[in-house]
C-alpha positions, 0 to 999 in steps of 0.5 A: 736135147739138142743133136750135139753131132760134130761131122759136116752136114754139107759133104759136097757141093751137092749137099751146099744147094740141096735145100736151095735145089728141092725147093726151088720149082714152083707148082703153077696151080698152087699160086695165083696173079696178083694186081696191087697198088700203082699197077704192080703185079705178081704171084701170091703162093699159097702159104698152105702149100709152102708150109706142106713142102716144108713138111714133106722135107723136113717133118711136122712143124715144132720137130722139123722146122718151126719159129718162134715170134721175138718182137712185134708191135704197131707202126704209125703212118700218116694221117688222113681224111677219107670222102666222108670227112673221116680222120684217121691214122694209118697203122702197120703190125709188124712181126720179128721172128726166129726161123729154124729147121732141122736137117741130116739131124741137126738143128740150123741156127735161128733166121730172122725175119720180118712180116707186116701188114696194115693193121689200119687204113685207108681204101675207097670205102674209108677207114677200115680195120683188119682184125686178121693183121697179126696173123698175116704178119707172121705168115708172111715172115715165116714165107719169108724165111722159107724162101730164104732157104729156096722155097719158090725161088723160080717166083721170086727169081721173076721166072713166071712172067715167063708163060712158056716157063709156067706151062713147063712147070704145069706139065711137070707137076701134072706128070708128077701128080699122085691124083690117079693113083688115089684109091676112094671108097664109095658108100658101097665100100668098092675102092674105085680110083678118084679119077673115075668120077664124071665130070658134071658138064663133060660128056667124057668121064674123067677116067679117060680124060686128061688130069686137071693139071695136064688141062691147064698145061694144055690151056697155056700152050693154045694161048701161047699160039695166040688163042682166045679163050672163047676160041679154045672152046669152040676148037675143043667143041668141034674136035672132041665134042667137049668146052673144057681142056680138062675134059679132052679125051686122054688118047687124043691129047698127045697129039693135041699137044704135040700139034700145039708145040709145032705150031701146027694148030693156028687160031682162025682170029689170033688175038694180039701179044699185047692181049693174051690173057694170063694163064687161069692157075 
């Protein structure tokens, strides 16, 4: 039975954007770069991850949040001759679907949304057929509707072609990161954190190394002071005996980042602005 509850959810103006407000920061290791047709490019975010802050604010889906799939069907496009002489006819799957979502106990009203994908089409080799078209399609509706609701809005609002913006996004999940409080059990049944493991190219265990996600951080901010990547090896490798920024000793990172941040650390060869590779998360 649905919550027949009369009193407002929304009591302030606070309360207005407090969905918008959860979902809005992004974790920059849980998107990649993209590159598409006609040179475009951006962020892909990674569906498991939306569907697992949906989870984490409004419950398991099918209680908290869900969707139901009300019209679909194939599009025609244009025909076509591939390098083999080929013919064929390009076809596009396309979803309707009904997003709800329940909060402060009651339940929102249905927000529509679309998703598509190429069922059939052409590319290089020739024809091709996705046999995985329909469930793109709905995956990319129910993304869609989520970012209605402000779910990685700092991607769609164009704030990660900012690299300085998506190093301060890496430093603040990696503070917010529950890895090193992670308990494992090892075959002798002794708990031990997860951190405590070796890394295998790394002569400095991992318990007294930066996180992965503090690494990544510290990776952006050598490139944002122009550093190669086969530069940042060879800086790591003099100072800490190490190749990786995940594996810079825990103790000498602060002043590493800090020297960073001041622009006291210089490159010996700055690579041009022009040539500064995108950030690897």
């Amino acid at each position: 039975m649905e919550d027949e509850r009369k009193e407002p959810v929304f009591k302030t103006e606070e309360d207005k954007a407090a969905i918008w407000s959860s979902f809005w920061n992004t974790d920059p290791t849980r998107t990649k770069s993209f590159s598409g047709k006609g040179g475009f490019s951006g962020t892909a975010i990674n569906p498991t991850y939306v569907k697992e802050r949906l989870t984490n604010f409004f419950g398991p889906v099918g209680m908290g949040w869900g969707y139901k799939v009300i019209d679909e069907e194939i599009i025609k496009g244009h025909r076509g001759t591939d390098k083999n002489g080929v013919e064929g006819q390009v076809l596009i799957h396309k979803v309707l679907i009904e997003f709800w979502y329940r909060y402060k106990g009651v339940k929102s009203e249905s927000i529509q949304a679309y998703g598509q994908t190429t069922f059939s089409g052409l590319n290089k080799y020739g024809w091709f057929t996705d046999e995985d078209a329909p469930k793109k399609s709905l995956t990319d509706a129910w993304m869609k509707a989520a970012s209605d609701l402000g779910m990685c809005a700092d991607v769609h609002a164009g704030r990660y072609d900012d690299n300085k913006y998506v190093a301060e996004m890496t430093e603040k999940f990696a503070s917010d990161d529950p890895a090193s409080t992670v308990t494992i059990f090892p075959d002798n049944g002794t708990p031990k954190k997860e951190e405590e493991k070796v890394e295998k190219d790394s002569p400095i265990p991992s318990r007294v190394a930066v996180s992965e996600k503090q690494g990544k951080f510290i990776y952006a901010l050598f490139m944002g002071q122009g550093f190669g990547s086969k530069e940042v090896g060879e800086y790591l490798f003099e100072r800490y005996g190490v190749r990786k920024t995940n594996c810079i000793p825990r103790d000498k990172s602060v002043e590493l980042i800090d020297a960073l941040k001041t622009g006291s650390v210089k490159p010996k060869n700055p690579i041009k602005a022009e040539e500064v590779e995108d950030v690897p998360f």
